[in-house]
ZAKOLPA-855444 format. One line per 3 residues: for each residue x, y, z of C-alpha. Coordinates in steps of 0.2 Angstrom, whole numbers, m for minus. Example, Ala and Ser with C-alpha at 12.3 -4.5 7.8 and 13.67 -1.06 7.14 Angstrom:
% ZAKOLPA-855444
62,m22,39; 68,m5,36
% end
This chain:
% ZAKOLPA-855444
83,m76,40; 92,m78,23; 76,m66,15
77,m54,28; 93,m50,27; 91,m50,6
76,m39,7; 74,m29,21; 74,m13,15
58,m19,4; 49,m26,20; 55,m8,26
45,0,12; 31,m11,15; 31,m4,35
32,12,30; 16,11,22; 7,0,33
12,13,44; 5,26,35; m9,19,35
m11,15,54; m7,33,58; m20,41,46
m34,29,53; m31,25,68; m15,30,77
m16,51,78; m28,50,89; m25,36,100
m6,41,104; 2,58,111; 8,70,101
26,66,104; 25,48,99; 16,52,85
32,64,79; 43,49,85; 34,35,74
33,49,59; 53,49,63; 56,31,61
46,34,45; 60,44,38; 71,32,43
63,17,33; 60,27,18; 79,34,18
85,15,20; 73,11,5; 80,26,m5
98,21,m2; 98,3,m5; 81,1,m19
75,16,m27; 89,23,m35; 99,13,m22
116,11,m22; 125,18,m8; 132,1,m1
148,2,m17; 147,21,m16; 149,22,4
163,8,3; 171,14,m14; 168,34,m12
165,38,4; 178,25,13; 190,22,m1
192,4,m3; 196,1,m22; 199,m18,m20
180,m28,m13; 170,m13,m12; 153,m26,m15
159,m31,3; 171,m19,13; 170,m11,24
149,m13,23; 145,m32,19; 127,m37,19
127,m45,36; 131,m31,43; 120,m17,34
104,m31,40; 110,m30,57; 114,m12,58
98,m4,49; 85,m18,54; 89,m24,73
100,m11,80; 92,4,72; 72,m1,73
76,m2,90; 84,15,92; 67,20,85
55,8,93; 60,10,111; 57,30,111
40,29,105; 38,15,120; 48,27,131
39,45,125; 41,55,142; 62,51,138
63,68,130; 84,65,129; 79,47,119
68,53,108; 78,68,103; 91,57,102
83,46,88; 78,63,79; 95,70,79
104,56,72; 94,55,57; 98,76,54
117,72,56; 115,61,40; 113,78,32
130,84,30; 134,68,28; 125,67,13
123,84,6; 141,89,7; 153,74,14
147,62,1; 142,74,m14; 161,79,m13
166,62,m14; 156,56,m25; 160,71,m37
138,74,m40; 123,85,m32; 115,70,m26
117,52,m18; 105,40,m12; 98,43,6
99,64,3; 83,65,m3; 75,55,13
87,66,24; 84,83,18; 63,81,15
58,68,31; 71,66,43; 78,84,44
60,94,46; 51,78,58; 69,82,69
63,102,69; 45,99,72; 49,86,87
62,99,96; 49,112,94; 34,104,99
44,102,116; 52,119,116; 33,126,116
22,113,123; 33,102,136; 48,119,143
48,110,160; 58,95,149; 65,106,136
83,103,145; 83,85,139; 84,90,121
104,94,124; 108,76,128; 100,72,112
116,80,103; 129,66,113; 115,54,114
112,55,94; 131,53,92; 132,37,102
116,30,97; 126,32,78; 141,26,82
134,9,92; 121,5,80; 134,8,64
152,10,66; 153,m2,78; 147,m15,69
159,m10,55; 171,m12,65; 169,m28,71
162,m35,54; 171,m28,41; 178,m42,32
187,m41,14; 183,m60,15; 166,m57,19
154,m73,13; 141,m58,14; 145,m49,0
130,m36,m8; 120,m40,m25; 122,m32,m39
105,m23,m36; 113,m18,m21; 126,m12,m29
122,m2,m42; 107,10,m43; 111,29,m45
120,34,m59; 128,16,m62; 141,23,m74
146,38,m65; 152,27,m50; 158,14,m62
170,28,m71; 175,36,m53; 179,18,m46
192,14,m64; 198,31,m63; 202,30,m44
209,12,m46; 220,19,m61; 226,34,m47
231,21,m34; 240,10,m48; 250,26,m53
255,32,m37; 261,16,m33; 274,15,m47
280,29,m41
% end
């Protein structure tokens, strides 16, 4: 379990391809259409986790540091290791999983599709700000896989399945709850600044390593000042 939880996003990198693989050769033509959108989603979800914690990586110290402010343990608060394994390997492959088992649950699968597009904003223009950059890891996944896989599912059942095309509107509550039960709520119940799960360096630092270095000093600095105050 200890090299799960220390290399899942590889493993995840590793599926993806495996994947890929089983979907060129063999799995087009043996699944629906739909489920073949849904495991090309779950895709997009593997290759944005790999993006964001591996290659550039870094998201776990600029989502604690810039996105969530904590200046004190950002290598394990609010996010710790335990907690990202849990969240992006059990609770979110299920998210995934259980749609492509589930196909004819138009509301599930648009669901899973949805929440991946929501990270959009979230990356693009939430984080960029925060971060003070054009980029940060998990955009690029975002805006090129998750985003258009999310538009081609809801149009395949706009045009090919109308008689269920109702069920895409409770992917827009259903994607918000799906997000919130498979990652803030285990935030909430893990966070921890005393964490014995604290990320690795690797984990820690990918993207533009100084940048975020100089922003966390400078932030730190800010805090210390308005304090004195």
């Amino acid at each position: 379990m200890t090299f799960w939880r220390k290399n899942w996003y590889y493993i995840g990198g590793i599926l993806f391809v495996l994947l890929a693989f089983v979907m060129g050769l063999w799995g087009s033509s043996r699944m629906s259409q739909i489920q073949v959108i849904l495991v090309f989603s779950w895709m997009g979800m593997l290759m944005h986790q790999l993006e964001e914690y591996a290659y550039p990586g870094g998201f776990p110290i600029i989502s604690n540091m810039a996105g969530l402010g904590e200046l004190e343990h950002p290598e394990r608060y609010p996010l710790n290791a335990r907690q990202s394994f849990l969240s992006n390997v059990i609770f979110c492959y299920l998210s995934y999983i259980i749609p492509i088992l589930f196909p004819h649950l138009i509301w599930m699968g648009a669901s899973s599709v949805l929440a991946g597009v929501w990270q959009l904003p979230g990356h693009g223009i939430a984080m960029n700000i925060r971060l003070k950059s054009k980029y940060n890891p998990g955009l690029a996944s975002t805006a090129l896989l998750q985003t258009p896989v999310a538009i081609y599912y809801i149009w395949y059942v706009v045009h090919y399945m109308p008689e269920q095309a109702g069920q895409l509107w409770w992917g827009i509550p259903g994607s918000l709850v799906m997000l919130f039960l498979t990652f803030i709520v285990p935030i909430l119940f893990m966070k921890d600044r005393d964490s014995k799960y604290p990320f690795d360096d690797r984990e820690l630092y990918g993207y533009n390593k100084e940048h975020v270095m100089r922003l966390w000093e400078e932030r730190k600095a800010a805090k210390a000042a308005k304090e004195e105050r």
